[in-house]
N, C-alpha and C positions, 0 to 999 in steps of 0.2 A: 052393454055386455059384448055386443060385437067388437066391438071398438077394442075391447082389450083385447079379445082374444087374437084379433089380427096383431097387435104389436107382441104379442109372445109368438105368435106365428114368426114374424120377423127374425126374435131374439134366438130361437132354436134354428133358423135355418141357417143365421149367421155361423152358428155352433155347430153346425153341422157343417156346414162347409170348412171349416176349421180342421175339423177331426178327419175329411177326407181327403186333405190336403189340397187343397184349391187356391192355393198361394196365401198372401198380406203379410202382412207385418209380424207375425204372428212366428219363434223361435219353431214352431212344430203344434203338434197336435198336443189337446191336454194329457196328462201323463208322460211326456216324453221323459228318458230319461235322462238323471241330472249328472256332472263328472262326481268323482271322489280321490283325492289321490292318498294312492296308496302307501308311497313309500319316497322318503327325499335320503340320500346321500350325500353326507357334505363331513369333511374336518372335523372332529372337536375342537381342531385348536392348530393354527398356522404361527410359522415363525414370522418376525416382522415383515419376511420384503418376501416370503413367498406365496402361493398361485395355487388356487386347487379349484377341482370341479364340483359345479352342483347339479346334481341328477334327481332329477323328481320322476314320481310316475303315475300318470292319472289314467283315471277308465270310469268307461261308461256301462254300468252295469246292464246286460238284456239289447244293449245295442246290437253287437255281432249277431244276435238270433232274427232281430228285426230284418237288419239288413240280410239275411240269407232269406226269410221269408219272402219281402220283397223282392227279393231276386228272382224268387219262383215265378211271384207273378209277372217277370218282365219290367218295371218300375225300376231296374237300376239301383244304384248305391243310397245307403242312406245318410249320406251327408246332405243328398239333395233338401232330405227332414227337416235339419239342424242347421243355423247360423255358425259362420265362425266365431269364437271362442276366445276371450281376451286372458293373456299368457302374460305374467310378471314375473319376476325374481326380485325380490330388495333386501339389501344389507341395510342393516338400519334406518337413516333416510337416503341411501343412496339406491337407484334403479341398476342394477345389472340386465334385466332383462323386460321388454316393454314391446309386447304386437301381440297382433290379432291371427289366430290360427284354426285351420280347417278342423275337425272334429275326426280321425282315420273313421276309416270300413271297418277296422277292427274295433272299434270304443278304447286302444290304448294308445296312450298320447306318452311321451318322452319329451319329458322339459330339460335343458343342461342350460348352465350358467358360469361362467369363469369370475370368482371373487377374488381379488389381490388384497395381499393381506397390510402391500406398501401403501395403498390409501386410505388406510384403516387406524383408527388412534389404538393404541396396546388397549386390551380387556374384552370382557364379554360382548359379545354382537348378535342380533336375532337375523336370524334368514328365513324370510315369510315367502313361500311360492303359493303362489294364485291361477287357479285355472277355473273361469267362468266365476262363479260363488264360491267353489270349495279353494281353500286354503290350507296347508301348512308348513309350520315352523321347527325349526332346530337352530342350539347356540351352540357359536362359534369363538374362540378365547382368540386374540390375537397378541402373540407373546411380546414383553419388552424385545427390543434389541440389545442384544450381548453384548457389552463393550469389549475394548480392543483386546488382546489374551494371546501372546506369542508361547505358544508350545513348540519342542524341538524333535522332529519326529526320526531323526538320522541324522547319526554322523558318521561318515566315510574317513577314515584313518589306515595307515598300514598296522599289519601285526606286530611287527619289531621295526627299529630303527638302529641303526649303527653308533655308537659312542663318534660325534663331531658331522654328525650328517643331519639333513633338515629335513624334518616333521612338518609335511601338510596336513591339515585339517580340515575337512567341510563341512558345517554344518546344514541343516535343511531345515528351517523355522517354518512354522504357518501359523497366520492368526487365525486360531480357531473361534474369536470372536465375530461380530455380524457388523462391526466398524472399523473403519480404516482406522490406522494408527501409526506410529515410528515406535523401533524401540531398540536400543542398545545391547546388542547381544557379545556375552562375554564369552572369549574361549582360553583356558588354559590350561596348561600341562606341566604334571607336578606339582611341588612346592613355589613355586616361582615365577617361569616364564608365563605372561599372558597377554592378549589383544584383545581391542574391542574393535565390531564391527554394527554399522546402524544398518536398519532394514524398516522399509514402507510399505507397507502392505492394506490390502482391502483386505475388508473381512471373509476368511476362508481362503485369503490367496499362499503361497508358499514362496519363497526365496530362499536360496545360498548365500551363507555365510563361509569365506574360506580364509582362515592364516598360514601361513611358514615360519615355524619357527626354525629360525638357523642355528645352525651348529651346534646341537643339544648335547650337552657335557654332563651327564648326570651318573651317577654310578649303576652298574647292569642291577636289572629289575624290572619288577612292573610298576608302572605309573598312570592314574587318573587322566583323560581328558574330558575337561568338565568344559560344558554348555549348558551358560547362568542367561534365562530371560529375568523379566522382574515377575513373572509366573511360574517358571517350569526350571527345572533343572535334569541336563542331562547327561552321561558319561558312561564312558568305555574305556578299555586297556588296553595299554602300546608298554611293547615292551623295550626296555634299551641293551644294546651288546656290547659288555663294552670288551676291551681288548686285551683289560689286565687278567691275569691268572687269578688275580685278587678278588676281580668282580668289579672294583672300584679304585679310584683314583687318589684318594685320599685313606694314606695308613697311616693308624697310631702306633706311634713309637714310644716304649716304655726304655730308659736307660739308669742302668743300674751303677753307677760310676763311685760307691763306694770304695772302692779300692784304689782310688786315683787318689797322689797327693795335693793334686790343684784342680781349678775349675778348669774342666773342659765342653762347657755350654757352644762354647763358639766355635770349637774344633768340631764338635759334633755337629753343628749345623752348616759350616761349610761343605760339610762331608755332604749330608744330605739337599745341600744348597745342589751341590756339583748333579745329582743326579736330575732333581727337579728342574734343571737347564738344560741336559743332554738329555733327555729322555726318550724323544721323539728321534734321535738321530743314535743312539743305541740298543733302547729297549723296546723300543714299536711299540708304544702304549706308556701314557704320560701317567707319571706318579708325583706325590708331594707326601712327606713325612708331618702327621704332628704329636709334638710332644705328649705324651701323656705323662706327667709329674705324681700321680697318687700311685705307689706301691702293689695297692690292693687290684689296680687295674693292670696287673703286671700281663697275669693267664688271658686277659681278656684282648688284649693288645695283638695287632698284627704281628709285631716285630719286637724284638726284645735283645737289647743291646747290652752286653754287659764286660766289664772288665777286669781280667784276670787273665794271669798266665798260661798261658796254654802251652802243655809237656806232649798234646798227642790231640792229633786231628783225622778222625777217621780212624780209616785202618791203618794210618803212617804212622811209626813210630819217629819218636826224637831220636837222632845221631849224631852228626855234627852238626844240623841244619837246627837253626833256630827259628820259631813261629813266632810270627808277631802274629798272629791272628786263625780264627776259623768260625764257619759257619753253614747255617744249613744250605744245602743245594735247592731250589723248586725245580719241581720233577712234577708237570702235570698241574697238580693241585695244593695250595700250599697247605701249611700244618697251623695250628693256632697254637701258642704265636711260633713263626721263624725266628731262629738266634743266631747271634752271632756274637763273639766275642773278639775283645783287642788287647793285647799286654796293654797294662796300665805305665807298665816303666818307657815306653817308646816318648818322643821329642812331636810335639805339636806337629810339626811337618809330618813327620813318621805314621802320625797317630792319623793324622787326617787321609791321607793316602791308602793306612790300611784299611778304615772303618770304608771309603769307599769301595774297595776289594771285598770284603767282606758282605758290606750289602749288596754288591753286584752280583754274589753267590744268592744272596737271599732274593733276587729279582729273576731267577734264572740263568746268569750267566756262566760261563765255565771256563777255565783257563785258556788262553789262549785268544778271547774273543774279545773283540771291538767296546772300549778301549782299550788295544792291545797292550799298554804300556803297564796300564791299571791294573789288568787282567792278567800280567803274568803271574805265574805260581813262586817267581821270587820277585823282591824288592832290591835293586840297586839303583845307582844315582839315573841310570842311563831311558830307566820308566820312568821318573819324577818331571812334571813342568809347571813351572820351572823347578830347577834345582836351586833352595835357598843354601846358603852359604853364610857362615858364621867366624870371621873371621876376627881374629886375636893375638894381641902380645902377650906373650907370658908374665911380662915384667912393667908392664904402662899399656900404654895407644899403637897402634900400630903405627907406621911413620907409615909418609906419603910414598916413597916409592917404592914399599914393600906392597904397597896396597896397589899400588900400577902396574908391578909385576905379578900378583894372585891374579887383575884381573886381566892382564894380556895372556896369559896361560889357559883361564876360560873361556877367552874368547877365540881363542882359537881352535877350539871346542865346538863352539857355536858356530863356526864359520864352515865346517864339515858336513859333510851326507853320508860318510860310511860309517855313520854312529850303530854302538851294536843294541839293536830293540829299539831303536825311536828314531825317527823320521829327523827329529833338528834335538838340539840340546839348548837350553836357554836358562839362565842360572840370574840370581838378584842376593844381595850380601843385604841381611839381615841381621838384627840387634844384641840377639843373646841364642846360647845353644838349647836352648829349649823352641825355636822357632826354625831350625836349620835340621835340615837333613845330612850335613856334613860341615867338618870344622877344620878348620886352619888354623895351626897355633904356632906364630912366630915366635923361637925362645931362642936372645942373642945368645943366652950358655950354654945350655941344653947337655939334661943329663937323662932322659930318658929313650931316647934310641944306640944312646952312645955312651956309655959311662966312662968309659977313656978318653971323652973329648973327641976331637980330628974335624965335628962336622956332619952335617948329611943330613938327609930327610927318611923318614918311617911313618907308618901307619899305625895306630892304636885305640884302644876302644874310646869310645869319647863319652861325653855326661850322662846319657842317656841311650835306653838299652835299643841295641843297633845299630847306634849312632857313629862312625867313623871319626877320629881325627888325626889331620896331616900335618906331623910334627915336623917340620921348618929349624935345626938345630945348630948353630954357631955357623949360618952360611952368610955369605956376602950379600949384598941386595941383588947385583947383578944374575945372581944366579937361580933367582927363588922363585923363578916362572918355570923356569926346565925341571927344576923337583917337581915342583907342583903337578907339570905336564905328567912327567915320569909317574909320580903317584897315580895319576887317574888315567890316564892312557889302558890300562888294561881294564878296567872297567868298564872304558865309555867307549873303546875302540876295539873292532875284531883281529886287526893288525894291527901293532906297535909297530910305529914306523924307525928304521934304526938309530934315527937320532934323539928317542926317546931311550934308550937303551943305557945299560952301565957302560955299554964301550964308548959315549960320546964325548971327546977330548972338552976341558977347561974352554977352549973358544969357541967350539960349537953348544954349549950351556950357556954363554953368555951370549951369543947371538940370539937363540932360537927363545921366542918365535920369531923369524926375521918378519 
């Protein structure tokens, strides 16, 4: 009985030294207390390649009072109690955080961890933190990575742009996806003009995209600029100015040519041809006519061409003045549709000449204006270029040097600068009087300037309305340049020079032109 009681003797004293803190091995006295943690912060859920923090927080319940009691009695902190404390963090099997740490004076301990979500496979993950025995956990999703996704988030454009001036464009792409990529970005403006441009990008980075489009001809308006990824689509308005009164460059022309005895397709489109070539050098602002042929699109049509005689234009009445033509003036803004009309009886040349008169009215221009010739408010040979010439026997072919004197009489014409209304005169002998602005008709009898014979040359109306012809009647050849001169001389010249005159003797006719 002795014998045991001595080794319990032992056992309690060992235990007692334990509890009075007498050092060994031993974490503290029995009952020390144990951590719990209280609370971890972490993600639900990281994108592939990003980084977040994990914050735990342990405590030691009843320690803080410990350690202030001991304090009382002079014994110092009570860490001295307690061992350090082994501190984990893991992501699945991977260790974030691994050591051994002091126990604070206060019993609250602050664990953080930095988990990357780029060493991470995509899906659910557990996050275990450990301090001493206590433990816990929270799951963390780690998302697929986004593939590549070019979104257009800007594009920098002017608000108008001028009719023939160049439209830059920039766009500003980022791949809003989490992987690099290339991608084909398309930029256009309007129906038509467009560029592509390629761009590489890491996931989330941004680039410029920029084109010029040169010399944008489209008619005034607003027009689309669209930026196409093979993801996103994006677009803004630019407007264009353009220069005509019309708004646009392209007017439809309806012609109403009922009234004409023959086809005039071709006369009407040289007319229109003439303007669609001088445009930029008369009208400041380029135009093209197209036909419109359906009736019903008459009212709808820019312009409307039609032919008939005209007795009264405007506030002018008919006197002795004869109209080949009239039409609306543009004043400002034009009317739906502009008209203009052309006698139907005038000569191919005649006809062609007016219709371009007439739609220079319908363009804005007004008598007097560039092309001055065009542009006068009458028609004589002295505005026409060239002046065609229709020349004829009355009784066969013309001989040959009947035809060398018409054409040394024009060209001496030609050879002049004090022509009246036109800077030169230039003249070309054409096939039939339907394509001549004036006629010549050699007749070796000739009975209509002279019914008693003797000879001479006279003016009279010719095939077609307006048309002049210079009757040439029982004269010698020698002489049929100086008629000829004498006829046109006051037309084409503001002085008749005296040798054009009736007083010029038999041998200055037959000289001149020398």
């Amino acid at each position: 009985m002795r014998n045991a009681s001595a080794v319990a003797a032992v056992v309690l004293l060992v235990a007692l030294a334990g509890c009075g803190g007498l050092g060994g091995e031993m974490a503290g006295p029995l009952g020390a207390p144990s951590p719990s943690i209280e609370s971890v912060d972490a993600p639900e859920s990281l994108g592939h390649d990003e980084r977040a923090t994990v914050e735990a927080t342990a405590r030691w319940e009843g320690l803080a009072d410990d350690a202030d009691d001991a304090a009382g009695e002079g014994s110092g902190s009570a860490n001295a109690t307690l061992d350090p404390v082994r501190v984990t963090v893991r992501v699945g099997d991977a260790t974030l955080l691994s050591e051994n740490r002091s126990v604070p004076g206060n019993g609250t301990m602050t664990v953080t961890a930095t988990v990357d979500a780029a060493a991470l496979d995509p899906g659910e993950h557990e996050i275990r933190v450990s301090v001493g025995e206590a433990s816990a956990t929270r799951t963390v999703v780690v998302e697929e990575a986004r593939p590549a996704a070019f979104a257009v988030s800007e594009i920098e454009a002017p608000e108008s742009v001028a009719y023939g001036g160049d439209l830059s464009v920039t766009a500003t792409v980022t791949n809003v996806g989490d992987v690099a990529g290339n991608q084909t970005v398309r930029i256009r403006y309007g129906t038509g003009a467009s560029a592509n441009r390629t761009v590489a990008l890491d996931g989330g980075a941004e680039a410029e995209a920029s084109v010029t489009f040169a010399d944008v001809r489209l008619d005034g308006g607003d027009y689309p600029v669209v930026v196409t990824t093979a993801n996103r689509t994006r677009e803004r308005t630019v407007s264009v100015v353009h220069p005509s009164p019309y708004g646009k460059t392209t007017l439809d022309l309806y012609v109403d040519d009922e009234a004409v005895d023959r086809n005039v397709s071709a006369v009407v489109a040289a007319a229109t041809g003439y303007w669609e070539r001088t445009d930029g050098r008369y009208l400041g602002y380029p135009v093209e006519y197209e036909r419109v042929d359906d009736a019903d699109g008459a009212d709808d049509a820019d312009v409307v061409l039609r032919f008939d005689r005209v007795e009264r234009c405007g506030v002018e009445e008919i006197n002795e003045t004869r109209y080949f033509g009239c039409a609306d003036l543009l004043v400002d803004e034009p009317r739906t549709p502009m008209t203009a009309t052309v006698d139907p009886r005038l000569s191919d040349a005649e006809m062609n000449a007016t219709i371009i008169h007439e739609l220079g009215h319908v363009q804005g221009l007004e008598h007097g204006e560039e092309p001055a010739g065009l542009m006068s408010a009458t028609s004589t040979l002295a505005t026409h270029q060239p002046v065609k010439v229709h020349l004829r026997a009355d009784d066969g072919a013309v001989t040959g040097p009947v035809e060398d004197e018409v054409a040394a009489a024009l060209n001496y014409f030609a050879g002049r600068d004090d022509l009246a209304g036109s800077d030169r005169f230039a003249w070309e002998f054409v096939d039939s009087a339907r394509e001549a602005h004036v006629q010549i008709t050699y007749d070796e009898r000739g009975d209509v300037c002279f019914a008693d014979g003797g000879g001479g040359s006279c003016t009279v109306d010719g095939e077609y309305y307006g048309q002049e012809d210079v009757r040439l009647e029982e004269l010698d050849e020698e002489v049929v340049a100086w008629h000829v001169g004498a006829s046109l001389a006051p037309v084409l010249l503001d002085d008749v020079p005296p040798e054009l005159t009736g007083e010029a003797e038999r041998r200055e006719r037959e000289a001149w032109p020398e």
